[in-house]
C-alpha positions as CSV (number, residue, x, y, z in Angstrom):
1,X,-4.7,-22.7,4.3
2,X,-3.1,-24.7,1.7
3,X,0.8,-23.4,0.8
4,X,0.1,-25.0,-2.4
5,X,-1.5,-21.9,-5.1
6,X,-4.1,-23.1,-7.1
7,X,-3.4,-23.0,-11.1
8,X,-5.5,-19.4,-11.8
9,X,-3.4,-18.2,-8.9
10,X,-0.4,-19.5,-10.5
11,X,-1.0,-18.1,-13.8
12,X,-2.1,-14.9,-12.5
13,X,1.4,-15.0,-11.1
14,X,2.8,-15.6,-14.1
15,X,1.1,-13.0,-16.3
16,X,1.4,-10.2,-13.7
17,X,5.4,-11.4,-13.7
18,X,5.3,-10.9,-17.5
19,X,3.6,-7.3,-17.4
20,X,6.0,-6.5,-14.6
21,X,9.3,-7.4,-16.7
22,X,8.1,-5.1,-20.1
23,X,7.5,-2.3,-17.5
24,X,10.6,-2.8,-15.3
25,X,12.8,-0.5,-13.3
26,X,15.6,0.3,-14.7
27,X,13.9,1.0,-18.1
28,X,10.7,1.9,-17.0
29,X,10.2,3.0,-13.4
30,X,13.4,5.1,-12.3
31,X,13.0,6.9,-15.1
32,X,9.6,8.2,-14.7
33,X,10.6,8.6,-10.9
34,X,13.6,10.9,-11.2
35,X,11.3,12.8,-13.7
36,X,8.3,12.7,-10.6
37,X,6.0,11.6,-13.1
38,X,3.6,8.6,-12.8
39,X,3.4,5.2,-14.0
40,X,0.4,5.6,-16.0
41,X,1.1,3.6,-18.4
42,X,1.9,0.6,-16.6
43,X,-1.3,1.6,-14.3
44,X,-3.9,1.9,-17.3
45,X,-2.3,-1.8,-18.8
46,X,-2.8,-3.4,-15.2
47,X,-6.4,-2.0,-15.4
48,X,-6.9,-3.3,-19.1
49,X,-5.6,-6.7,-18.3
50,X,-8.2,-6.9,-15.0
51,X,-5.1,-7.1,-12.4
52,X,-6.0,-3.8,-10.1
53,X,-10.0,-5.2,-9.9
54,X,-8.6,-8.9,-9.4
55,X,-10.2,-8.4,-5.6
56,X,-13.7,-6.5,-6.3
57,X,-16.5,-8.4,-7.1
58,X,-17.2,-9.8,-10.5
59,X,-21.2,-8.0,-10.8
60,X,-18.8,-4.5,-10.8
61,X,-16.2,-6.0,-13.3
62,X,-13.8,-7.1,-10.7
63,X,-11.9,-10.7,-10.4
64,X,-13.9,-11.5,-7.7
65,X,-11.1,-13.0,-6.0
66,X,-9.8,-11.9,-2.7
67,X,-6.6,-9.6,-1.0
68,X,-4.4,-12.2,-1.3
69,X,-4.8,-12.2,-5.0
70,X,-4.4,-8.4,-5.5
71,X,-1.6,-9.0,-2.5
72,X,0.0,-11.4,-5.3
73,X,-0.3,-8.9,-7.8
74,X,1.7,-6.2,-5.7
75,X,4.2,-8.6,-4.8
76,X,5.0,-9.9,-8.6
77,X,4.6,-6.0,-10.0
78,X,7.4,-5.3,-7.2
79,X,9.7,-8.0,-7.8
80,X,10.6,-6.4,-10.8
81,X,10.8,-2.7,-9.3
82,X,7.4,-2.0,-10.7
83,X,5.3,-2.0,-7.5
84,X,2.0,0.6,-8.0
85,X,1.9,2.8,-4.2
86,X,-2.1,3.3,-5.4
87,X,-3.1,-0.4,-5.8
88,X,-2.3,-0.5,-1.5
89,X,-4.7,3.0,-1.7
90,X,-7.5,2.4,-4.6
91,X,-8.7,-1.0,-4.8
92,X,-7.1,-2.7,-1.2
93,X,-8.1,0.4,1.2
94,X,-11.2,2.0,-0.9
95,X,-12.3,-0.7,-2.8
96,X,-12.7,-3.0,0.0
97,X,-14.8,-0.4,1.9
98,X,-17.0,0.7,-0.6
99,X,-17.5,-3.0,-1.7
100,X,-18.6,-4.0,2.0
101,X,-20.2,-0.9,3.4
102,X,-21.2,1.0,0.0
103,X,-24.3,1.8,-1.1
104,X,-25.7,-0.5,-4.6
105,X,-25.2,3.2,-6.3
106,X,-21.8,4.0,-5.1
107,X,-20.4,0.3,-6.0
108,X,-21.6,0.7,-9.5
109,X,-20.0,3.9,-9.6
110,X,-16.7,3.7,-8.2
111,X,-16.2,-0.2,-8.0
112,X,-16.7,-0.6,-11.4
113,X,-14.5,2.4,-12.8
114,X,-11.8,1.0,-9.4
115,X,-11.6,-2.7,-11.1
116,X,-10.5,-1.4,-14.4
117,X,-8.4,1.7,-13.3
118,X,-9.8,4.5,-15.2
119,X,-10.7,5.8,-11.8
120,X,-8.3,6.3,-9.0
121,X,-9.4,6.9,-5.3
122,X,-7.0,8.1,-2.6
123,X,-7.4,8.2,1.5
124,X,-7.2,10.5,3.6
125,X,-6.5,9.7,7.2
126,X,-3.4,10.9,8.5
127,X,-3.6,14.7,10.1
128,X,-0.3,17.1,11.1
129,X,-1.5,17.0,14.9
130,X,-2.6,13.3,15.4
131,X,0.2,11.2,13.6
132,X,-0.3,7.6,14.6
133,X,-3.1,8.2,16.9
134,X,-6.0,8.4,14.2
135,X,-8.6,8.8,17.5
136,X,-7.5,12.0,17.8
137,X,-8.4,13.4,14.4
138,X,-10.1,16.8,13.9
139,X,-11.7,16.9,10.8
140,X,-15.2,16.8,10.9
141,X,-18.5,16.6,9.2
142,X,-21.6,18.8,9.8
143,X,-25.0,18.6,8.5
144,X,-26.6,21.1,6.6
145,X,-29.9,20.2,5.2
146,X,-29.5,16.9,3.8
147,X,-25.7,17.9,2.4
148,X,-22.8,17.4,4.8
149,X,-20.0,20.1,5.1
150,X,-16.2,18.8,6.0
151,X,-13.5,21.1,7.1
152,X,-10.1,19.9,8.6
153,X,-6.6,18.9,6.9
154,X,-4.8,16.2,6.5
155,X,-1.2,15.5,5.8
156,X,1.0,12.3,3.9
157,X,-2.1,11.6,1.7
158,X,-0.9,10.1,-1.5
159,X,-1.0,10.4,-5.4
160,X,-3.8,12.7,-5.0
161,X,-3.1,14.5,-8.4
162,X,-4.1,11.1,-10.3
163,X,-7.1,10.3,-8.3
164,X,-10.3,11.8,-9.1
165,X,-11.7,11.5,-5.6
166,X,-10.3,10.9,-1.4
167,X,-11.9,8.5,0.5
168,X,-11.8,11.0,3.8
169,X,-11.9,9.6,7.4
170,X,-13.9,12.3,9.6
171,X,-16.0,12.6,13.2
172,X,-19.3,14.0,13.0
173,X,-19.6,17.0,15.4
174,X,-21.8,14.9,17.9
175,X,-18.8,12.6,18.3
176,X,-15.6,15.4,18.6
177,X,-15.2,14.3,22.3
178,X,-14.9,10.9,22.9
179,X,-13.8,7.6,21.3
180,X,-13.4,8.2,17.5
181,X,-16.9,7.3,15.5
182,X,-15.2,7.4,12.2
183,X,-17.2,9.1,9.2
184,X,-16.3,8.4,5.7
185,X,-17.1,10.6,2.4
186,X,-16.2,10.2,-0.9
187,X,-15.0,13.7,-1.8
188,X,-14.0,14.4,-5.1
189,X,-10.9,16.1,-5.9
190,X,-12.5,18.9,-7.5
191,X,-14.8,20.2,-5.1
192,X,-15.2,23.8,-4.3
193,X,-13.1,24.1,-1.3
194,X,-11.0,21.2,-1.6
195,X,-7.2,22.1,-2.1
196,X,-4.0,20.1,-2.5
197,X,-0.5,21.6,-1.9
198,X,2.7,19.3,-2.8
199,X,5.0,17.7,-0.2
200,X,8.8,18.3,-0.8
201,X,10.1,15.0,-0.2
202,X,13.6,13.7,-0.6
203,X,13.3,10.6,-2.3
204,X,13.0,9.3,-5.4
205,X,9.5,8.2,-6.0
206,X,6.9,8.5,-8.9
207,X,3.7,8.7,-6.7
208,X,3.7,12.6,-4.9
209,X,2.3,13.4,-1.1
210,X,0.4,15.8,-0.3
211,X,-1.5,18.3,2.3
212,X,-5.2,18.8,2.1
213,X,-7.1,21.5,2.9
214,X,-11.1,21.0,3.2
215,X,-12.4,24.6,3.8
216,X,-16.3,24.2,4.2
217,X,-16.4,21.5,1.6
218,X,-20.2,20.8,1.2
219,X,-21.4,17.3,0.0
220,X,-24.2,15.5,-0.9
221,X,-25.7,13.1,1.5
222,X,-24.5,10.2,-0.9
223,X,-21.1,10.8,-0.2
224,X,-21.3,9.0,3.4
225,X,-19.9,5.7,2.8
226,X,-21.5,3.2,5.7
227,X,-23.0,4.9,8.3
228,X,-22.3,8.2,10.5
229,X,-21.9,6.4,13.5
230,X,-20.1,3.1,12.3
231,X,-17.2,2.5,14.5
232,X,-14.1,1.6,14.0
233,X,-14.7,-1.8,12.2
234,X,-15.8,0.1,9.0
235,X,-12.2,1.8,9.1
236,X,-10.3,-1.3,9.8
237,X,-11.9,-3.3,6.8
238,X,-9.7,-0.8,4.5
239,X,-6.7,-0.8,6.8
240,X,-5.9,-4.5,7.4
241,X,-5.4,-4.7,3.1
242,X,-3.2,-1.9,3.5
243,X,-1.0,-3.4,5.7
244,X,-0.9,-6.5,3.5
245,X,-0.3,-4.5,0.4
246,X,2.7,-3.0,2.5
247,X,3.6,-5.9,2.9
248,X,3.6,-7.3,-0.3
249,X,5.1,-4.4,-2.2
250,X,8.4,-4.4,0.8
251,X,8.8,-8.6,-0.2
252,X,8.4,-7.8,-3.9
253,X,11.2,-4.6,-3.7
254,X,13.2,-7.5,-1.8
255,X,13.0,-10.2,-4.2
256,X,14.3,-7.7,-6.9
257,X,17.0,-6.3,-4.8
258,X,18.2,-10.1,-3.9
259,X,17.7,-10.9,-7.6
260,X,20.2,-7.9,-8.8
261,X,23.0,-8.6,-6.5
262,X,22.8,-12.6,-7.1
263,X,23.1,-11.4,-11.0
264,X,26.1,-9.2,-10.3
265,X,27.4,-11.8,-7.7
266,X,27.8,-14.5,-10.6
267,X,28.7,-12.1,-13.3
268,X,31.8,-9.9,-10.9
269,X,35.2,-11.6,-10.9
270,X,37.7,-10.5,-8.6
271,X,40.8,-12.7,-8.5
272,X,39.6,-15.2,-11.3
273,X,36.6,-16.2,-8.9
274,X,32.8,-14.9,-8.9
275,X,32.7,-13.1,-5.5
276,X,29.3,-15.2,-5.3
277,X,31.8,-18.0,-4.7
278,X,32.9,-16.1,-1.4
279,X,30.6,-16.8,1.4
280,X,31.1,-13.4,2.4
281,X,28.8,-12.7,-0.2
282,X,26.6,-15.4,-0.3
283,X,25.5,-16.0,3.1
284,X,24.2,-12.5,3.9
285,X,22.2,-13.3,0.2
286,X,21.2,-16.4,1.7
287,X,20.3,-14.6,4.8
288,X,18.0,-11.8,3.8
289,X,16.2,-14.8,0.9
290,X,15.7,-16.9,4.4
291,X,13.8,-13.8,5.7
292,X,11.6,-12.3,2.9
293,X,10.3,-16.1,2.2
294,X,9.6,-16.1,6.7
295,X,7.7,-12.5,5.6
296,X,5.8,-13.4,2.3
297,X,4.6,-16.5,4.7
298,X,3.0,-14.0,7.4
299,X,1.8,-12.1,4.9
300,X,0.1,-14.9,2.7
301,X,-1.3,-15.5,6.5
302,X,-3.0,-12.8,6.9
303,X,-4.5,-12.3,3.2
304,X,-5.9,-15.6,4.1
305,X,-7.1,-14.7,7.3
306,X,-8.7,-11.8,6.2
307,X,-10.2,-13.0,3.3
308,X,-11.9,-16.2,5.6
309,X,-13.5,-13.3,7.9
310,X,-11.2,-13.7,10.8
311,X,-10.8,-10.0,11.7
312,X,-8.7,-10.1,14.3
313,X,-6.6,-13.0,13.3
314,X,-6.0,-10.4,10.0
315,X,-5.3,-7.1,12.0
316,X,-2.3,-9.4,14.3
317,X,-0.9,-11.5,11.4
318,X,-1.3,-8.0,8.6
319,X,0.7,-5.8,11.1
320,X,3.3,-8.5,12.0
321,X,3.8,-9.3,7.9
322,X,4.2,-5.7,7.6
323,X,6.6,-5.5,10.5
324,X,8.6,-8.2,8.7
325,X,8.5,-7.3,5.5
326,X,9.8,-4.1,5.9
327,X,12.6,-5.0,7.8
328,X,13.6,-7.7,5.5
329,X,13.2,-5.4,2.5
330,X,15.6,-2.8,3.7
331,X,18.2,-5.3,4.7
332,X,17.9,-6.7,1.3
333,X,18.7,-3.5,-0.6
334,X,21.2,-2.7,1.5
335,X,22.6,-5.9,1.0
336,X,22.8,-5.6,-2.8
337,X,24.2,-2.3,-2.6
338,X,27.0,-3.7,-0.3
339,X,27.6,-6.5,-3.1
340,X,27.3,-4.4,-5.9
341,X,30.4,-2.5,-4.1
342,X,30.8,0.9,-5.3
343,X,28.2,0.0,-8.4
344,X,25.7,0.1,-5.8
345,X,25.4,3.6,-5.6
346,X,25.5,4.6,-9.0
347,X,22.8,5.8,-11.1
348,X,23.0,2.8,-13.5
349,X,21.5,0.4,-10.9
350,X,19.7,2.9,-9.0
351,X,19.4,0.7,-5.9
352,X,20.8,3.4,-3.8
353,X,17.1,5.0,-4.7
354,X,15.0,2.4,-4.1
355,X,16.6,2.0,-0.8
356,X,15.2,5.3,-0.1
357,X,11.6,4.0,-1.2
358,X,11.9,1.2,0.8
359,X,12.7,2.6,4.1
360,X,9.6,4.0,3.9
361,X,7.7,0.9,4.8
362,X,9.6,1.1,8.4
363,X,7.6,4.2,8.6
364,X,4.2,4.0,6.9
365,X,0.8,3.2,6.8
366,X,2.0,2.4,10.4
367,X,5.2,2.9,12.1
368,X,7.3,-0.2,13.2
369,X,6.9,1.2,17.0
370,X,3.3,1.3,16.7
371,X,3.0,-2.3,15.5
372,X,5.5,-3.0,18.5
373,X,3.0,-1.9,20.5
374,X,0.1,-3.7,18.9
375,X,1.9,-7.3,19.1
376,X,2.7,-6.5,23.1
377,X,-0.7,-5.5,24.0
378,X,-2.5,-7.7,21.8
379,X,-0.6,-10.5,21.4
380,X,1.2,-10.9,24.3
381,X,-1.4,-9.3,27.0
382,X,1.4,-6.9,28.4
383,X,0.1,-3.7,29.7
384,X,-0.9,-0.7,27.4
385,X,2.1,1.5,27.1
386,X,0.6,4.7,25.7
């Protein structure tokens, strides 16, 4: 692992940067977020200019690069308050399963129409009576002929009004007792049976949640991604990339929230200084930079890991960057808001609001107890505590 990017990374960097600044926050994004409408615009230009695909292989009109490459991209989108919630979902999660475990006709259908964004693909794994322990789900999958019928629901799946398909995580009925086999099927979003009711949340966010309903929904044997009885190393192929995604969109929200108070900082005069002169102000500043630059290194870590193959190595160093990230990210908005004073909660910087949408990464794709747990057992050898 070299700490030393190579000049495409670098440039990639640099042109993701420049996308990011035309489509920024406070022009762009909060905007389109207090309205709850997508960033499709910024979504379809990432697509166009090969940034979502930058990690799907080249024969399907990817980059043919690797997670820490779409990782970068999330990070440099976010920096300027323009991180995209369904590059962690479409091309990380989805796009990495279908590329490894897909069959040649489902890569050239969805990996190709996944690199350029003019398809979006969602997951579904998350159910209202198993919360973080995904063993327990109850959806399941049936045979019927050669067809497959799902029925179960799930809860917290997101930005399924853009995507034109779920990537769903069920059991087959042969494995309902037991340790969790998981089965996965592409199920589009307009199949008979298939409904999606709107989650009321109360933050400001362009991306929507959503329950799902899956009422007999019968599909074709070419839906099963992988195979029936795969275990859990299908599954965790998707979910280490989301963690790194996590992690990279909570450093990038950092960076801009440590970038817009260091701006006010220098420009706010109080007493014929610049409060950044105070080291009230600019230690705390200095502070949360020390910590999203200790986080962005864990999480360059485990792109790289995961990238060279090292599962394992991945799943410890993706859930501690995530871990990290997330904490640093929150203490960096709060932060500016506490330098911006007053300002800070006002509408014209709207950091107050993306506070909101970065506590979430304290919460999801994992909670920060759950990872807690992980680093004990795992890391440390302690007993299992649940």
């Amino acid at each position: 692992m070299s700490f030393i990017e190579t000049d495409e990374q670098k440039s990639l960097r640099t042109a993701v940067s420049s996308l990011g600044k035309r489509y920024n926050y406070i022009d762009y994004v909060l905007p389109k977020a207090r309205k709850g409408e997508p960033l499709s615009e910024l979504w379809n230009e990432a697509g166009k200019l090969g940034f979502l695909g930058v990690n799907l292989p080249e024969e399907y009109g990817g980059g043919g690069a690797g997670i820490y490459e779409l990782a970068l991209v999330q990070e440099e989108l976010a920096a300027h308050g323009a991180g995209l919630l369904l590059v962690v979902v479409s091309p990380a999660i989805c796009g990495t399963i279908i590329g490894k475990y897909g069959t040649d006709e489902q890569k050239q259908t969805w990996l190709t129409a996944l690199a350029d964004g003019s398809k979006i693909m969602a997951f579904g794994i998350t159910e209202p009576d198993a919360g973080s322990n995904s063993h327990q789900i109850t959806t399941t999958a049936r045979k019927d002929g050669s067809d497959w019928i799902l029925k179960g629901s799930k809860i917290y799946i997101s930005g399924v009004d853009q995507a034109d398909a779920v990537l769903i995580v069920a059991r087959t009925e042969d494995s309902r007792t037991g340790k969790l086999k998981p089965a996965l099927f592409i199920v589009p979003t307009d199949s008979e049976g298939f409904q999606k009711t709107r989650m009321e949340m109360d933050i400001i966010e362009p991306d929507h949640q959503f329950t799902l309903f899956l009422d007999d929904v019968r599909l074709p044997a070419d839906a099963l991604v992988g195979e029936a009885d795969a275990a859990l190393m299908q599954l965790f192929a998707g979910l280490n990339p989301e963690r790194i995604l996590g992690a990279a969109m909570a450093v990038g929200m950092g960076r801009y929230a440590v970038d817009a108070a260091v701006k006010y900082a220098k420009e706010r005069t109080v007493w014929k200084t610049p409060i950044a002169a105070h080291q009230g102000i600019s230690h705390p500043l200095a502070q949360v930079k020390i910590e999203l630059e200790l986080a962005k290194l864990m999480m360059q870590k485990a792109a790289v890991l995961y990238d060279s193959g090292d599962d394992f190595g991945a799943a410890e160093a993706a859930n501690m960057a995530k871990y990290a990230a997330a904490e640093a990210s929150i203490k960096a908005l709060d932060q500016a808001i506490q330098t911006h004073g007053g300002a800070g909660l006002t509408e014209e910087y709207g950091l107050a609001a993306m506070l909101g949408a970065a506590r979430i990464a304290r919460v999801a794709p994992v909670s920060r107890e759950m990872i807690l747990n992980f680093v004990a057992q795992h890391s440390l050898g302690l007993p299992k505590s649940y």
